[in-house]
N, C-alpha and C positions, 0 to 999 in steps of 0.2 A: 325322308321322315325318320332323322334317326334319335331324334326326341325319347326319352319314354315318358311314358303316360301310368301317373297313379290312378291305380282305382277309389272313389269313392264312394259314398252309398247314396247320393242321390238318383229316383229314378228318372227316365226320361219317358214318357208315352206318346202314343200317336193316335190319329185318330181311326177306328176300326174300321172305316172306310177305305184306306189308305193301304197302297201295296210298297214296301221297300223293294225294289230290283235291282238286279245287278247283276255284270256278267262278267267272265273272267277267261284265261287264255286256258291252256294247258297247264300250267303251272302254279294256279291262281293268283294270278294278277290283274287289277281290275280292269277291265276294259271299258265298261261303261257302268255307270250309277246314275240312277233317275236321283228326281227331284228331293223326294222323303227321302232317298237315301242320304243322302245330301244335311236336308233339313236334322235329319233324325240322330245322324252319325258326326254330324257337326263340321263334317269338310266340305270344301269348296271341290266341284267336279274333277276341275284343274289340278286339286289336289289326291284325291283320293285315285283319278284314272293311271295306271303304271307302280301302283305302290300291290302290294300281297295285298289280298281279302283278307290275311292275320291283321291288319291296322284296327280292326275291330275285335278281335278277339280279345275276350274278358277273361283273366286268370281264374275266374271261378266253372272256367268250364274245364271240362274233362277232356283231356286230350286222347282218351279213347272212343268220346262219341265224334271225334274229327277223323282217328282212322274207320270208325266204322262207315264215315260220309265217304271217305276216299274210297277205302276197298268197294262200297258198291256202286258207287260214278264208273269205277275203273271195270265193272264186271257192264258199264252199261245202262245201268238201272237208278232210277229217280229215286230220290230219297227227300223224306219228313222228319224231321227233325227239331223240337225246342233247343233253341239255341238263346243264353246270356252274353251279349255285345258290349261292346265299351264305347262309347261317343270319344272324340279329342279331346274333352276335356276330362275323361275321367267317370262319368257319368256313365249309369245302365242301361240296358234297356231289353225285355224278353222279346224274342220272337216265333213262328211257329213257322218255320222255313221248309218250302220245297224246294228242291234242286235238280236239276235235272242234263244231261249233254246234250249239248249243241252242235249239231251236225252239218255238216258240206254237204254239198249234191252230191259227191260218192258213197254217202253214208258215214263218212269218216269223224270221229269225237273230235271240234276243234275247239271246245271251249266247255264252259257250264253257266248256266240261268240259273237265277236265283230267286225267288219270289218268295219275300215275309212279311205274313199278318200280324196284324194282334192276336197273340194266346190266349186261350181260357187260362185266367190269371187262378183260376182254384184248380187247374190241375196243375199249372207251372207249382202251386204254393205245395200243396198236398201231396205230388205223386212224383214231379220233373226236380224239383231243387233238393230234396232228400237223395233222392238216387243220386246226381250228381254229388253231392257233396258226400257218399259214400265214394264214389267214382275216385272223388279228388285223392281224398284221406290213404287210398289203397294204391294213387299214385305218387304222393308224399311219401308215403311209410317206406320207401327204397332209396339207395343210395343214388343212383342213376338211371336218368331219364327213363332208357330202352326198359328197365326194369322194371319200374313204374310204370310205365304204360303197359306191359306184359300183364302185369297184375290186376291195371285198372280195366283192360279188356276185357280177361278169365273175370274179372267180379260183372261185368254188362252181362259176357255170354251167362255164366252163373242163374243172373236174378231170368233172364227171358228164361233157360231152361229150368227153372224153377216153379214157372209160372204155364210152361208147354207152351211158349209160343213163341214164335219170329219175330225180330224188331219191330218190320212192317205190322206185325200184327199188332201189337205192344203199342206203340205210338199212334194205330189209325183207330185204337177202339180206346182208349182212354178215355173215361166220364166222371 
């Protein structure tokens, strides 16, 4: 898939019944996508299985709430997260994503689950796409990536320690 994909501002919705899932290697690579993911994200199974779980990633997300998903997969620990997707063709879509590792019978990390709902679409509007889009602004404003993200992190940690609390805390009690 070595396409790019513009973004446009049409959204996509699902129904709030519905779970997007998916799961991915060590690396994130997909290994499997249910149906909605499918339906939702615009690819074909066949298409989407062996490519990154970046094939969905929307340039209006902040590439510091992707390391904050990595650092705590890698410390072990499930993570919630509002996440902005890209469908193949360009098209949106929020989701309210849990993630979690996937384990062997030795207890060993051999993968990550994904499971996304529909979002409360007034806290995506009100409290999730302002922070991000401060997120972005403070990852732009540098010449280079690594730098950008350095910034756009210290401004995450910033606003949680601002507020005295833990991401997990931040993200599970938002109303």
């Amino acid at each position: 898939m070595s396409k790019h994909i513009s973004p446009n501002n049409i959204e996509v919705t699902f129904d709030p019944g519905d779970i997007i899932v998916s799961k991915t290697d060590l690396k994130g690579r997909i290994t499997y996508a249910n149906k909605t993911f499918c339906e939702v994200a615009g690819y074909a199974e066949r298409e989407a299985v062996g490519q990154p779980h970046s094939i969905v990633r929307h340039p209006d997300m902040p590439r510091a709430v992707f390391k904050l998903l990595w650092d705590m997969l890698a410390e072990k620990r499930e993570v919630f997260a509002y996440v902005k997707n890209m469908t193949k063709h360009g098209a949106y879509y929020w989701v309210f994503a849990h993630v979690t590792p996937s384990y062997d019978n030795k207890q060993t990390v051999v993968g990550y689950h994904s499971s996304r709902r529909v979002p409360n679409r007034d806290i995506v509007k009100r409290v999730i796409a302002p922070i991000y889009s401060e997120l972005l602004r403070a990852e732009q404003s540098h010449r280079n990536a690594k730098e950008g993200l350095a910034a756009s992190f210290a401004a995450l940690e910033a606003t949680l320690a601002q507020q005295g609390i833990s991401y997990d805390e931040f993200v599970l009690t938002l109303k």
